[in-house]
C-alpha positions as CSV (number, residue, x, y, z in Angstrom):
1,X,0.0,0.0,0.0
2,X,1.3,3.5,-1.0
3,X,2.0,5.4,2.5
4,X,-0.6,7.6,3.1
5,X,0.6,10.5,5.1
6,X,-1.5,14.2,5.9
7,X,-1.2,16.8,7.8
8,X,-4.3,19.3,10.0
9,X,-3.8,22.9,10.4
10,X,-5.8,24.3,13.4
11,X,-5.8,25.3,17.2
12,X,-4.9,22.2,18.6
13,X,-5.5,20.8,22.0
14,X,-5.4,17.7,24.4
15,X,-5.1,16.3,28.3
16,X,-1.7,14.9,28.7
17,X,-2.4,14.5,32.7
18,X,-4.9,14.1,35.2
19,X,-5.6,17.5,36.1
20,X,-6.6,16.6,40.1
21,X,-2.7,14.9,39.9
22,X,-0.8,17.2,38.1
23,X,-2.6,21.0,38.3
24,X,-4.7,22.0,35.6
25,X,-1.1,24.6,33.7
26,X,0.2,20.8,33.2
27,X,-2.2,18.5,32.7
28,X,-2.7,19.8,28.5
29,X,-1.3,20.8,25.7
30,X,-2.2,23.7,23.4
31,X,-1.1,25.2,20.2
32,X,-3.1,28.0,18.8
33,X,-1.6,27.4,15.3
34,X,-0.6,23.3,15.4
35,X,-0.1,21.0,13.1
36,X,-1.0,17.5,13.4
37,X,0.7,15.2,10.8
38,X,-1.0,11.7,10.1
39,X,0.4,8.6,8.5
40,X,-0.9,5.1,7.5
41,X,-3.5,5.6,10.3
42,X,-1.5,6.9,12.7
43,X,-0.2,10.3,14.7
44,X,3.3,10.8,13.5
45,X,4.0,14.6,14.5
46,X,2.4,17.2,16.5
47,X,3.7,20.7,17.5
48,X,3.2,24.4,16.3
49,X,3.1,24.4,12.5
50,X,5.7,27.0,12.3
51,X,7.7,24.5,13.3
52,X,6.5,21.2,11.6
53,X,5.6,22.7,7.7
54,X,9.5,23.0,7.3
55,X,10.2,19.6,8.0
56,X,7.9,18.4,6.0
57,X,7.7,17.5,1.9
58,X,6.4,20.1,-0.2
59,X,3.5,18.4,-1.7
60,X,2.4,17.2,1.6
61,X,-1.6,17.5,1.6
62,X,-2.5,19.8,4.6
63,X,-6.4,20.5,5.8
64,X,-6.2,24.1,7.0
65,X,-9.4,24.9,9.4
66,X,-10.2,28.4,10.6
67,X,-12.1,29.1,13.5
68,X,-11.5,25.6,14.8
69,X,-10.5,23.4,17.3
70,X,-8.7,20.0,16.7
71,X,-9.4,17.4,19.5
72,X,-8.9,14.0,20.8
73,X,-11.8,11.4,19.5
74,X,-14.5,11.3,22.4
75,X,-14.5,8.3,24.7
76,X,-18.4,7.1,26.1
77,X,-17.2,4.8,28.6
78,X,-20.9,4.0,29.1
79,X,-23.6,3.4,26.4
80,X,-26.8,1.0,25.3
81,X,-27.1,0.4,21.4
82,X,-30.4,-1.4,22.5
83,X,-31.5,1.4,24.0
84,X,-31.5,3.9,21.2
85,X,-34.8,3.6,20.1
86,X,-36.4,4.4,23.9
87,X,-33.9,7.4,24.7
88,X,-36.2,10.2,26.3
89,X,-38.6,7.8,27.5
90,X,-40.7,9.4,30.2
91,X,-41.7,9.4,34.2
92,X,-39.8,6.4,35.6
93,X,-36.8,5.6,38.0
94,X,-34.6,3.1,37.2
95,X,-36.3,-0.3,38.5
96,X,-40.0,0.8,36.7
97,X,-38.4,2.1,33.9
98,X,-36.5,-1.3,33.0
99,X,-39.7,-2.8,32.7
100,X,-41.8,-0.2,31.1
101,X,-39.6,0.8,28.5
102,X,-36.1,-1.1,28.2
103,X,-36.6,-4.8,28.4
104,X,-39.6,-4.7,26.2
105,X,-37.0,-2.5,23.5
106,X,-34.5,-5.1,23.8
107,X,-36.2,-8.0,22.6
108,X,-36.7,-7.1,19.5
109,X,-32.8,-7.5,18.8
110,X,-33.0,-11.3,18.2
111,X,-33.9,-10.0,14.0
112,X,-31.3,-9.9,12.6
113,X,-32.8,-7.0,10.1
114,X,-33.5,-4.4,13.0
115,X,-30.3,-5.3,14.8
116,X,-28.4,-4.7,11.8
117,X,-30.0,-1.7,11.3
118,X,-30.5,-0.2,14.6
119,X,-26.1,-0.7,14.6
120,X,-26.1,1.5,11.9
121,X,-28.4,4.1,12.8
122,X,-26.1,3.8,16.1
123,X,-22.7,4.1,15.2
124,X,-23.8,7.3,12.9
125,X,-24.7,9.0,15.9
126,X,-21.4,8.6,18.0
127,X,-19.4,9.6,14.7
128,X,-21.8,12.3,14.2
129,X,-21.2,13.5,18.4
130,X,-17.4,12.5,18.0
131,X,-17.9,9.9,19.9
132,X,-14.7,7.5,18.1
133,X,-14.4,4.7,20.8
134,X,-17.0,3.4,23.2
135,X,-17.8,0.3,25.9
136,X,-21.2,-0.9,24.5
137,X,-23.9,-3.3,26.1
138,X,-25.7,-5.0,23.7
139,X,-28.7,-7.1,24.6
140,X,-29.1,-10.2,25.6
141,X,-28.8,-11.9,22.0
142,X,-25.9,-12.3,20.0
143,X,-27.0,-11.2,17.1
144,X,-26.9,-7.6,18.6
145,X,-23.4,-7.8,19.8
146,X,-23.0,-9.5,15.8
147,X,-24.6,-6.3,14.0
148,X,-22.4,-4.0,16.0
149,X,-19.2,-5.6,15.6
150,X,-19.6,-6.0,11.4
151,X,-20.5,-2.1,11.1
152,X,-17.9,-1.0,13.4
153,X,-15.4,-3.2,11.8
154,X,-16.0,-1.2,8.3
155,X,-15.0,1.4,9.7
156,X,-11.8,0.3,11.5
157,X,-13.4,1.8,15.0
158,X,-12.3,1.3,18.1
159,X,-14.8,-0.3,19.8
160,X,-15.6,-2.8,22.9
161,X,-19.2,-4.4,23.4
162,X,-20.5,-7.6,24.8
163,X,-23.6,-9.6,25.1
164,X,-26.0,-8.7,28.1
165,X,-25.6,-12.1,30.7
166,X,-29.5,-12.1,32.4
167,X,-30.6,-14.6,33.9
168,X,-33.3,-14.1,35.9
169,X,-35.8,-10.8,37.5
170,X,-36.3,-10.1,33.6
171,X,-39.2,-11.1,31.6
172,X,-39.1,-15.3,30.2
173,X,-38.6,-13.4,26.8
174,X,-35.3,-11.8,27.4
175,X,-33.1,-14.2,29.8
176,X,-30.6,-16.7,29.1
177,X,-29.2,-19.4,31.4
178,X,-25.7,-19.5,33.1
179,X,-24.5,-21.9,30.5
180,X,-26.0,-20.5,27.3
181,X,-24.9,-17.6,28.3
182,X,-21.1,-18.5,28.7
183,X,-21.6,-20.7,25.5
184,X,-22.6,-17.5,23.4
185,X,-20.5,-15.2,25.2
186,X,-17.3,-17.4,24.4
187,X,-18.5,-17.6,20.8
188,X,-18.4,-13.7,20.4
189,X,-14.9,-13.3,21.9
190,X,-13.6,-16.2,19.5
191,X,-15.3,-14.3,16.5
192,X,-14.6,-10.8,17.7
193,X,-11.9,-9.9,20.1
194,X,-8.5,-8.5,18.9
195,X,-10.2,-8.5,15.5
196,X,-9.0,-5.5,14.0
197,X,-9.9,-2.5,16.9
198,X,-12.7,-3.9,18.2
199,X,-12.5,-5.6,21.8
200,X,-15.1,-7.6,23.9
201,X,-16.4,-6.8,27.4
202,X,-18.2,-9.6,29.1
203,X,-21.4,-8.1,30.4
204,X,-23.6,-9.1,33.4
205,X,-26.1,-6.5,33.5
206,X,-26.1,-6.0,37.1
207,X,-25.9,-8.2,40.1
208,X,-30.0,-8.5,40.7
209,X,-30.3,-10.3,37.2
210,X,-27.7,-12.7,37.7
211,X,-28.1,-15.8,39.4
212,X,-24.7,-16.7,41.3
213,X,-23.9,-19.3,38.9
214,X,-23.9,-16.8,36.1
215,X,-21.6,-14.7,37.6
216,X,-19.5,-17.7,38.5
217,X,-19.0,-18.0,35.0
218,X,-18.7,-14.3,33.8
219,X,-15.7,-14.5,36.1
220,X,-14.4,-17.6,34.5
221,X,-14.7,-16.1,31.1
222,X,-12.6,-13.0,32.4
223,X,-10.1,-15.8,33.5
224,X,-10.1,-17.6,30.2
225,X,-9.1,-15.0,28.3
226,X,-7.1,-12.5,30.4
227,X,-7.1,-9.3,28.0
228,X,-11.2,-9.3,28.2
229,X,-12.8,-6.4,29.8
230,X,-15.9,-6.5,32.0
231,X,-18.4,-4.1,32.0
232,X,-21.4,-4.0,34.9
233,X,-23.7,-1.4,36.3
234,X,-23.4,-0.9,40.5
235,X,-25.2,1.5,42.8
236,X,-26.9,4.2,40.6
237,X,-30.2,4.2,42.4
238,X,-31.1,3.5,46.4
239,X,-34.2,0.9,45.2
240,X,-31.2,-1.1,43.4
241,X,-29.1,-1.4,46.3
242,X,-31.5,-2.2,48.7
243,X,-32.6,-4.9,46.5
244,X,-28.9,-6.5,45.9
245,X,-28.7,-6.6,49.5
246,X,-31.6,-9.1,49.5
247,X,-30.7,-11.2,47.0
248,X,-26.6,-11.5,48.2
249,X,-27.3,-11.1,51.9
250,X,-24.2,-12.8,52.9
251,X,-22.2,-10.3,51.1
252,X,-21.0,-6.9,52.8
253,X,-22.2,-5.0,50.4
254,X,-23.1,-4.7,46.5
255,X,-19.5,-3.4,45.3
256,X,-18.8,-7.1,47.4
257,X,-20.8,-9.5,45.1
258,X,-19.0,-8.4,41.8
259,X,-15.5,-8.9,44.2
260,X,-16.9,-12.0,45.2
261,X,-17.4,-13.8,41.7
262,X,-13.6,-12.2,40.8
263,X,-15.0,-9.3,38.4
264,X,-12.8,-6.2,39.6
265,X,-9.8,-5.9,37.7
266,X,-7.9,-3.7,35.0
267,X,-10.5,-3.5,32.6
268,X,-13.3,-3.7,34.6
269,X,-15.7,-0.7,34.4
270,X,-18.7,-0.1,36.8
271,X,-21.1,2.3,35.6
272,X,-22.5,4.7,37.8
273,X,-21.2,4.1,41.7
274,X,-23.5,7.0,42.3
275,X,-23.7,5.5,45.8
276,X,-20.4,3.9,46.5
277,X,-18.7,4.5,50.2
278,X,-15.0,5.2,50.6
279,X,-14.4,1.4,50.7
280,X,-15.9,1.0,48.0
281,X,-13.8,3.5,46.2
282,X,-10.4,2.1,47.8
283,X,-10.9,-1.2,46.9
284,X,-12.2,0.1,43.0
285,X,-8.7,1.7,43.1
286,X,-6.8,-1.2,44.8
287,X,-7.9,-3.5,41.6
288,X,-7.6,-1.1,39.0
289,X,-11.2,-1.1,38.3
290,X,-12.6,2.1,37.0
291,X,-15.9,3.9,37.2
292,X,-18.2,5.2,34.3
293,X,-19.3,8.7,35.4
294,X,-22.9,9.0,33.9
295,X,-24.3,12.4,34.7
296,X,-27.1,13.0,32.2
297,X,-28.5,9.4,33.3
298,X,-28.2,10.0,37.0
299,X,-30.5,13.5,36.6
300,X,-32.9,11.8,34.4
301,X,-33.6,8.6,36.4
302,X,-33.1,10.8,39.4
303,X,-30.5,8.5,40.9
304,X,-28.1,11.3,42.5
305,X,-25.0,13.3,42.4
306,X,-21.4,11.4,42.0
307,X,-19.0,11.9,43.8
308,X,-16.0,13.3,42.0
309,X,-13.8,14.1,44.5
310,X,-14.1,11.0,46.9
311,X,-13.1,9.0,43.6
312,X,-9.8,11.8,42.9
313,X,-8.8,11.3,46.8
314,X,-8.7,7.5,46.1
315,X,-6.8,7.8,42.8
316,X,-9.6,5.9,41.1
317,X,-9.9,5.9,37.0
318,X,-12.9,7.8,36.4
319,X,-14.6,8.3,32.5
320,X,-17.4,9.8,31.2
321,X,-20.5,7.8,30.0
322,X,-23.7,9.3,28.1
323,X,-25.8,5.9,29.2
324,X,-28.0,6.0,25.8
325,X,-31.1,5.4,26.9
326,X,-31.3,6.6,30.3
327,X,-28.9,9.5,29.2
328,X,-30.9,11.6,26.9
329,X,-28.0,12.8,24.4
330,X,-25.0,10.9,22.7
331,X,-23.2,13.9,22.6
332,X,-20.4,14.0,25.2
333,X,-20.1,17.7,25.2
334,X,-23.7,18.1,26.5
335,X,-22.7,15.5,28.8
336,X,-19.8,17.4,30.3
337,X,-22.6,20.2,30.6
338,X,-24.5,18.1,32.8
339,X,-21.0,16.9,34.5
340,X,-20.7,20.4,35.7
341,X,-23.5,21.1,37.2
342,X,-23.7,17.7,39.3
343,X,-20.2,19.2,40.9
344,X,-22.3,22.7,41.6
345,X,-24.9,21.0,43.4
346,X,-22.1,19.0,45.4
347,X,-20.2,22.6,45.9
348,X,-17.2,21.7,44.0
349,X,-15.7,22.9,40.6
350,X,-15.2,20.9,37.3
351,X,-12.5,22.8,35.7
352,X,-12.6,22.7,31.6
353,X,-9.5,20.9,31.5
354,X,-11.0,18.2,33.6
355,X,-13.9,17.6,32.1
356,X,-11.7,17.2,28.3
357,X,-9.7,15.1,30.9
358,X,-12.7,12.8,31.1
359,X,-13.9,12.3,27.7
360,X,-10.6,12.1,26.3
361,X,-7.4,10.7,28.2
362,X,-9.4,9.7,31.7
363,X,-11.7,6.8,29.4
364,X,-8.6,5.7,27.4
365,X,-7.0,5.2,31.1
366,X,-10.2,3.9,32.8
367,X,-10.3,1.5,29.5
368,X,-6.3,0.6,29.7
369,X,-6.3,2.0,26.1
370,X,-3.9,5.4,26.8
371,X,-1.1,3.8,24.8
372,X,-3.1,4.0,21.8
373,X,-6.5,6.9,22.0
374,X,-7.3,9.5,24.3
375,X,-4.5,11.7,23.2
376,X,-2.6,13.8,20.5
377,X,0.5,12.1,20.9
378,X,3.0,11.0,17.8
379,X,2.2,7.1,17.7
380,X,-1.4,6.7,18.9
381,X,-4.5,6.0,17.0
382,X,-5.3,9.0,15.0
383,X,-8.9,9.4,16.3
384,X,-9.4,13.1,16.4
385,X,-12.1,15.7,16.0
386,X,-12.5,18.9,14.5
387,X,-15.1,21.5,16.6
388,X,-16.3,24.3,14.5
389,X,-16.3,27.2,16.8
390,X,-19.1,28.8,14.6
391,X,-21.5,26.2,14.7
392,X,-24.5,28.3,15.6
393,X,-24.7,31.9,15.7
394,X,-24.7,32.2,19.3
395,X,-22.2,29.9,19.7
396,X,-19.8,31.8,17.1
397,X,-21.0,34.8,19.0
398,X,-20.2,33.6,22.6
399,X,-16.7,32.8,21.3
400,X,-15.5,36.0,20.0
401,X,-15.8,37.1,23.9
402,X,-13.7,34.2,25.1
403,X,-9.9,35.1,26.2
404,X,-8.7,32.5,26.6
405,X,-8.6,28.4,25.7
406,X,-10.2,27.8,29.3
407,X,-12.8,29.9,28.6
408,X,-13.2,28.5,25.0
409,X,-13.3,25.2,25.9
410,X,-16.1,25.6,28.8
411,X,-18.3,27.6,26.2
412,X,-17.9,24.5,24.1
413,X,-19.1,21.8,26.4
414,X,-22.3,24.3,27.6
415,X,-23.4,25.4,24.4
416,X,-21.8,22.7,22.4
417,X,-23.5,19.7,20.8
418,X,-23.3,17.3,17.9
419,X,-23.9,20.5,15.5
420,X,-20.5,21.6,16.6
421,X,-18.4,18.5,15.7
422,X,-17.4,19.6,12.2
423,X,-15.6,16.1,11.1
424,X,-14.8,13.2,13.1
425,X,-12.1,10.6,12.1
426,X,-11.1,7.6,13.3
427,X,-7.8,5.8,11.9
428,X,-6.9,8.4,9.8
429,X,-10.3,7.9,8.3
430,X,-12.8,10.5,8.0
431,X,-15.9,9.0,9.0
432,X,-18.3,12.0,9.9
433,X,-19.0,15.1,7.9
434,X,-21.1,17.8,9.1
């Protein structure tokens, strides 16, 4: 293959540190007239493009944006393909609206047709919200974890999803068994997993719809094959936990059955922990487990407020999730907006930096992917963005009275939204076009 090599002229900017670790002066990188050089698929060179055009050939190809900001590739630690079709369903709390509204949307992924074509309609919308890598639940059929893979694998996305695991305190018409579901979930990570980007994430949908020999065997699958991730919901709403406590009562605590059946590890992601205690947090930390911060979901199921800073104290990997369907948006940047205001509420400050922190670098740590997305640097993935600072007209206006890139970057994640993501590529590819 002919190399392949391009360069992108812009303000440039990403999170090359945890802010809450590092202070917010060094925990990015910006360059008000960068240069970001791609080849074959990957970040070769980044710097100031006085610097970089020199070095480079003279018929290299370079995109010049004005009025424009090139980004990282958004990370959605936390999201429901099955779910797309119910997003900004009304009037329930999380146990009622499972069974008003979820588990009767799910089932309809066993076609093949309306998987395949909810996939599509699905993976649009993260491209279209610069969404380039996210940890997906499917449902409980293989054919939806199928339909996902094949359209993501087009693309050359990075992307992890696995088959829901449910079996039981779901309707007959959506449950597996322990075994079938081991059988199908092995068959998916034999098919899938290490294919190209894509990764699997074996998925028990939470602790009250698993029978104790189901998660016996989630666990084993996680031991089978060690680079697997695991992705679970735990204590987003106060109904839930009471209810885990009757079902494991000879556990501590809810955070304790998933440690029980061996589920907390390095790519182990927990969405939610709305409710989590400090030990709860320390031992999180202590295995390398992360936590999906979902704060559009928690307002709309009105689960409560997370608690940033108890998980910064503890060193805990933290990313951002939108939660599709409980979330109402699949645009991060309206997430952070809502990230913001769940720190108000709790009397604490989410700097800008932070919350690019979170969609960006924070999910490529909390998903053990940092070596490859989540940043700008020469030799990862070249999954980037480009935000159009004149998107709307207030927007455009807003951003003429911004000083600085802090103050930029805020006005982008409160009046930002998909409108603003101008392209959105992933491998070098452009895969979204405003």
């Amino acid at each position: 293959m002919p190399l392949t090599r391009k360069a992108y002229r812009a303000a440039i900017l990403h999170s090359i540190a945890d802010p809450a670790e590092v202070g917010i002066e060094a925990s990015y990188e910006y360059f008000e007239d960068g240069l970001l050089v791609v080849d074959n698929g990957q970040i070769s060179a980044l710097g100031h493009a006085s610097e970089l055009l020199p070095t480079l050939p003279a018929d290299i190809d370079v995109t010049h944006y004005q009025d424009a900001l090139i980004t990282p590739g958004f990370i959605d630690t936390h999201i429901h393909l099955p779910q797309t079709g119910m997003v900004g369903a009304y009037g329930e709390q999380l146990l009622d609206w499972l069974n008003t509204y979820t588990f009767p949307c799910e089932s309809q992924f066993a076609d093949k047709a309306h998987a395949d074509e909810v996939a599509d309609i699905f993976i649009k919308e993260l491209l279209r919200n610069g969404t380039t890598t996210a940890l997906v639940f499917g449902s409980v059929h293989p054919q939806s974890v199928n339909s996902f893979f094949e359209a993501a694998r087009q693309l050359d996305l990075r992307m992890i999803a696995g088959k829901v695991m449910m079996d039981r305190n779901a309707p007959d018409y959506l449950t597996d068994t322990a075994e079938s579901s081991y059988v199908e979930s092995k068959a998916l990570i034999e098919r899938w997993h290490g294919k190209g980007r894509l990764h699997y994430a074996v998925t028990p949908r939470f602790a009250p719809t698993s029978t104790p020999e189901q998660l016996t065997l989630a666990g084993q699958l996680l031991s089978e094959f060690p680079d697997l991730y695991m992705q679970t919901h735990i204590s987003e709403n106060l109904k839930e936990i009471e209810w885990v406590k009757e079902l494991f009562p000879e556990r501590k605590g809810y955070l304790d059955v998933y440690d029980h059946y061996q589920l907390l590890g390095e790519r182990s992601v927990f969405a939610h922990g709305v409710h989590l205690c400090d030990d709860e947090c320390a031992r999180l930390a202590e295995t390398g487990s992360a936590i999906s911060f979902c704060p559009t979901s928690n307002f709309f199921l009105g689960s409560g407020l997370f608690n940033l800073p108890m998980a910064e104290k503890h060193k805990l990997n933290v990313g951002i999730g939108t939660d599709v369907g409980g979330g109402t948006s699949f645009s991060l940047l309206q997430t952070l907006n809502e990230a913001y205001k769940v720190m108000q509420l709790q009397g604490a400050r989410l700097s800008p930096f932070k919350s690019l922190y979170l969609a960006t670098l924070g999910g490529a740590r909390a998903l053990r992917l940092e070596e490859k997305i989540g940043t700008l640097q020469p030799g990862t993935d070249a999954d980037f963005l480009v935000l159009d600072y004149n998107a709307t007209p207030l927007l455009g206006y807003r951003l003429k009275q911004a000083n600085n890139i802090a103050e930029t970057l805020f006005v982008l994640m409160t009046l930002g939204d998909d409108r603003t993501v101008l392209q959105t590529y992933a491998a070098g590819n452009l895969v979204h076009q405003r």
